[in-house]
C-alpha distance (Angstrom), angle and dihedral (degrees) to the residues before:
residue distance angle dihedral
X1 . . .
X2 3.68 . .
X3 3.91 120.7 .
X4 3.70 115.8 -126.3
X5 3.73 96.2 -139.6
X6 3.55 109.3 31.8
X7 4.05 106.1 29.3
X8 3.63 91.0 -131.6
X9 4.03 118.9 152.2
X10 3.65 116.4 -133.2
X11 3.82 152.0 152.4
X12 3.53 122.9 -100.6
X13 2.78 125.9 -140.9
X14 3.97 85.9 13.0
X15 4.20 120.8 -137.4
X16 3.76 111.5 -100.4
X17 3.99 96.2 -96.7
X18 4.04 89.3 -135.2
X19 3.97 89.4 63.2
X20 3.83 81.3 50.1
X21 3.49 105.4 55.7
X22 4.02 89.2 39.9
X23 4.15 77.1 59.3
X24 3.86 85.7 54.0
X25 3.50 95.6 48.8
X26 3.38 100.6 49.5
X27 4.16 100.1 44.6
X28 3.94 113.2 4.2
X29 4.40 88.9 81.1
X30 3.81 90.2 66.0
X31 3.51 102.0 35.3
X32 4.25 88.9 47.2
X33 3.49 90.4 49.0
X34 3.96 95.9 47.8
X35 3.93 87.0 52.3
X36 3.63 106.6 30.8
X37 3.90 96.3 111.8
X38 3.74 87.8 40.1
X39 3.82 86.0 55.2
X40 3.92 106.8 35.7
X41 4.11 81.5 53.1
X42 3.83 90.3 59.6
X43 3.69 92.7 44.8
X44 3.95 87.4 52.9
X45 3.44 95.2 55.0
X46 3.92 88.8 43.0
X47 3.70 90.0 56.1
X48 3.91 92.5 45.9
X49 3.76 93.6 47.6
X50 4.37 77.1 67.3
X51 3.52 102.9 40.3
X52 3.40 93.8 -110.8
X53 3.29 94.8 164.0
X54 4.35 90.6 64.2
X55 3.76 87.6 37.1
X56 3.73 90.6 66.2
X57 3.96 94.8 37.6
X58 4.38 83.5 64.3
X59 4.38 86.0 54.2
X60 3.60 104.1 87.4
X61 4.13 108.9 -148.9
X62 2.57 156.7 -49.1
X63 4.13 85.3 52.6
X64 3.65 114.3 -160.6
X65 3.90 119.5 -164.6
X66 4.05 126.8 -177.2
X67 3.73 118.5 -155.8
X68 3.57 114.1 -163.8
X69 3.36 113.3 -166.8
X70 3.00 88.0 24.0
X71 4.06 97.8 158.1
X72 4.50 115.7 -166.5
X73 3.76 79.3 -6.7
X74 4.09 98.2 -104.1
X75 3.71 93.4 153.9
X76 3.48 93.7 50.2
X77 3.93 101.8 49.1
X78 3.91 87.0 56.6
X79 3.45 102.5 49.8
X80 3.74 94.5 40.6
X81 3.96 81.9 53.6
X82 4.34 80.0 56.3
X83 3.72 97.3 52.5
X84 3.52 100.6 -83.9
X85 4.28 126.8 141.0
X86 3.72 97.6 -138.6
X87 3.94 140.2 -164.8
X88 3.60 137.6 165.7
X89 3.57 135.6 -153.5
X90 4.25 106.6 -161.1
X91 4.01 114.0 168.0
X92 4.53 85.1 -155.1
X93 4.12 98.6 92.8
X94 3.81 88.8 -157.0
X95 3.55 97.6 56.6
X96 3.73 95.4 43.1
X97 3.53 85.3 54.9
X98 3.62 98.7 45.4
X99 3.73 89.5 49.2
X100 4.19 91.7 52.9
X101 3.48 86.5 41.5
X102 3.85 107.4 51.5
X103 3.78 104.4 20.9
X104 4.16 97.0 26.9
X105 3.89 95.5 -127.5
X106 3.28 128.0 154.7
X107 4.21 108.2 -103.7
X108 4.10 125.2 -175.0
X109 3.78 102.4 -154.2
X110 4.15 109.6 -143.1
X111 3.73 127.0 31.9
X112 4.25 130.9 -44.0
X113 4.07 88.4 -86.9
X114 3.82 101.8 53.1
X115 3.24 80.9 44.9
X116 3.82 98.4 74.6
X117 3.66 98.8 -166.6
X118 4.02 122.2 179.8
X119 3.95 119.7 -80.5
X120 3.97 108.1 -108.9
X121 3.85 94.5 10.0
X122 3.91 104.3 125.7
X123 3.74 135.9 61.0
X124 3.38 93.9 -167.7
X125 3.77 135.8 20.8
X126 3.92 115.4 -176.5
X127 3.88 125.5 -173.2
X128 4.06 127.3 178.2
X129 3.49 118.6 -159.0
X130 3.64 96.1 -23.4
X131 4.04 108.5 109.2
X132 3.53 85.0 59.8
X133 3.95 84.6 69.4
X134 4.14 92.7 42.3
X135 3.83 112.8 108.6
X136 3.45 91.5 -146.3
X137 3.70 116.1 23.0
X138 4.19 97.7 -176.8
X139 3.52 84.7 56.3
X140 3.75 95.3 50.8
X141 3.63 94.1 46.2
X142 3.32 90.2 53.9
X143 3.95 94.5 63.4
X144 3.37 90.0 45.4
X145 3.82 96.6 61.2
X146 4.24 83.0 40.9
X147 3.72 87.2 68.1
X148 3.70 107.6 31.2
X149 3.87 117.9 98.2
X150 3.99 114.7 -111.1
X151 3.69 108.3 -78.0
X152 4.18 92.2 15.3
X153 3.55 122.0 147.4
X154 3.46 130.1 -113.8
X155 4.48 117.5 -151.1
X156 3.75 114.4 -162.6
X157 3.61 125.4 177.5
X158 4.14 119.2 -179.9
X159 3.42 138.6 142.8
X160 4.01 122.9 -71.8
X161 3.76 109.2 -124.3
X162 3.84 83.8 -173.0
X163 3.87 99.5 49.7
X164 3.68 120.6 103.2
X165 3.71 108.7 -96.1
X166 3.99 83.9 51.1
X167 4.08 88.1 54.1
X168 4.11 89.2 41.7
X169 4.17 101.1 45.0
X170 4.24 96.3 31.7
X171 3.85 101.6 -176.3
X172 4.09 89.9 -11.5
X173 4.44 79.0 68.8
X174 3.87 110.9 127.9
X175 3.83 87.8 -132.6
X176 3.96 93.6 54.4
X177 4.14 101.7 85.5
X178 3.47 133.2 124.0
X179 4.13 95.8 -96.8
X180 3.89 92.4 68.5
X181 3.59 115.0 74.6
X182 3.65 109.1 -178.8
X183 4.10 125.2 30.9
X184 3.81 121.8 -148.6
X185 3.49 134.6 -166.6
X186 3.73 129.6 -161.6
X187 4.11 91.5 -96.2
X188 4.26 92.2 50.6
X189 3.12 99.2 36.7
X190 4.16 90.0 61.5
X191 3.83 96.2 42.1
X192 3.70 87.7 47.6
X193 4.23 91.1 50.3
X194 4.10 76.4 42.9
X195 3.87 95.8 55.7
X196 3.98 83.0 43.8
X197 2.96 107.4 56.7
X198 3.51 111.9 -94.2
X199 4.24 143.0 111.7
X200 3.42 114.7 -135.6
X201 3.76 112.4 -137.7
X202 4.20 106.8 166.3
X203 3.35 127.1 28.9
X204 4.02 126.5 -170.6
X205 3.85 137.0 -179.9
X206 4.07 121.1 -179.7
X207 3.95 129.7 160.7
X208 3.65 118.1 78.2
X209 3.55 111.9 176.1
X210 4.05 122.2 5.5
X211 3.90 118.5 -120.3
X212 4.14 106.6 -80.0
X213 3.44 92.2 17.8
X214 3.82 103.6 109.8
X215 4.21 130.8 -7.7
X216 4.30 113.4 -71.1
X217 3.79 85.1 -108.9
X218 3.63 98.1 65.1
X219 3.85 100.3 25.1
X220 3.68 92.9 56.3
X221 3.98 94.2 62.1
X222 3.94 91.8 44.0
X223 3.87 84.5 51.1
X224 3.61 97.5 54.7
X225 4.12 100.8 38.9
X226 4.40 92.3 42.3
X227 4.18 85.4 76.5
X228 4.15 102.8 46.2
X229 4.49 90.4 31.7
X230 3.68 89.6 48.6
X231 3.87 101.5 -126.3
X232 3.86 100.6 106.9
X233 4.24 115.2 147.5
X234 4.21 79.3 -109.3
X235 3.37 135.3 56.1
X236 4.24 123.9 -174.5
X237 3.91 124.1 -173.5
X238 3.89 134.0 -154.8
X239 3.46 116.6 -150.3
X240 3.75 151.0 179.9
X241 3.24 122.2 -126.8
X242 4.34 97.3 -133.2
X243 3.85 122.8 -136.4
C-alpha cells in the first residue's frame, strides 16, 4: 500500500517480524554466503560512487564503523584490512558465526536494539538493503543517530520504489516480495533521514534493467543513463548525523 500523505511504500497488514527472522535463520546463511562476493562488490562500488575513500581520510582515528547487516562479515574484513575498527550487528546466527569464525570479527547476533551498543561510539554506520526489512524504520534511525559520534555519517542503500524497473514491473518488481517490509523512494527516504535526524549530503541511484529482463541492445542504454538521470533500481544516501 501507498500512504496518501506521505508516499511511503509499505506492507499491510505487515508479517509478524518474529516469523521473519525465524525465515532468516533458517535460509539467509546459505544464500549470504553463495553471494557474498557478488554483494561486497556492489557495496564497493556504492562506497566509491561517495568518495568514501576521502570521507574517511577527514576522520581522525581511531575510526570506528558498524555494519549492520552485515552478513559473513565481507565488508568488515576489508575495511579493517584499511585501518578501520569494525563491528557488525547481523540478526542470521549462522552468518554471524561464520563471520567470527573465519575472518575473527567482532559480530552482535540480533538486530541494532538488542544490541545495546555505546551512545556516540561510531563514525560511520553503513547498511545495504536492510531498512527495507526494519519494522519500524523511524525507530531504527533513531538508534542509529544514538550511537553515532557528533557529525558521523550515516550509508544507506535500499531499493528505489520510484526507479524505473519499479515503474515498468508494478507488483511483478523483483524488489516487491514478502521479505521487504517497507519501500522507499529517493523523496521518503530523505524526509524520513530528515525526521531522524540526519542531513543528506550525496545521493546515488544505479541499476536500470535486471539481467534477462529486456534484449543487450536496449538494456545496455537504460544501464548507463539510470546512475546520472537518477532512476536506477537502487538508491544509497550519505548523511549527517545533525546536532
Amino acid at each position: 500500500m501507498r500512504c496518501s500523505g506521505c508516499r511511503l511504500v509499505f506492507q499491510n497488514p505487515q508479517p509478524v517480524f518474529d516469523d521473519l527472522r525465524r525465515r532468516y535463520a533458517e535460509r539467509y546463511f546459505r544464500y549470504e554466503l553463495e553471494n557474498e562476493h557478488n554483494f561486497f562488490g556492489l557495496m564497493k562500488l556504492g562506497l566509491s560512487d561517495i568518495r568514501f575513500d576521502r570521507l574517511s581520510a577527514g576522520i581522525p582515528r581511531p575510526r570506528r564503523f558498524l555494519d549492520v547487516g552485515c552478513a559473513t562479515g565481507m565488508l568488515l574484513a576489508h575495511l579493517r584490512n584499511r585501518g578501520w575498527e569494525v563491528e557488525g550487528v547481523e540478526v542470521c546466527p549462522q552468518s554471524a558465526e561464520h563471520g567470527v569464525r573465519e575472518r575473527g570479527l567482532r559480530i552482535h547476533v540480533g538486530t541494532l536494539e538488542e544490541a545495546s551498543l555505546p551512545p556516540d561510539a561510531f563514525a560511520v554506520v553503513h547498511f545495504s538493503h536492510l531498512i527495507e526489512h526494519v519494522p519500524d524504520p523511524r525507530a531504527f534511525l533513531c538508534e542509529v543517530r544514538r550511537i553515532l559520534a557528533p557529525d558521523g555519517h550515516l550509508i544507506v542503500t535500499t531499493p528505489n520504489v520510484d526507479g524505473f524497473q519499479a515503474r515498468l514491473f508494478g507488483q511483478r518488481w523483483r524488489s516487491a516480495i514478502a521479505d521487504h517490509l517497507v519501500l522507499f523512494s529517493k523523496r521518503t527516504l530523505r524526509e524520513t533521514l530528515a525526521r531522524s535526524g540526519f542531513r543528506v549530503v550525496k545521493v546515488r541511484t544505479w541499476g536500470g534493467l535486471a539481467k534477462g529482463a529486456a534484449p543487450g541492445w536496449i538494456k545496455r542504454p537504460v544501464d548507463a543513463l539510470a546512475k546520472p538521470l537518477g532512476f536506477g533500481d537502487v538508491v544509497l544516501m550519505l548523511a549527517v548525523k545533525q546536532p
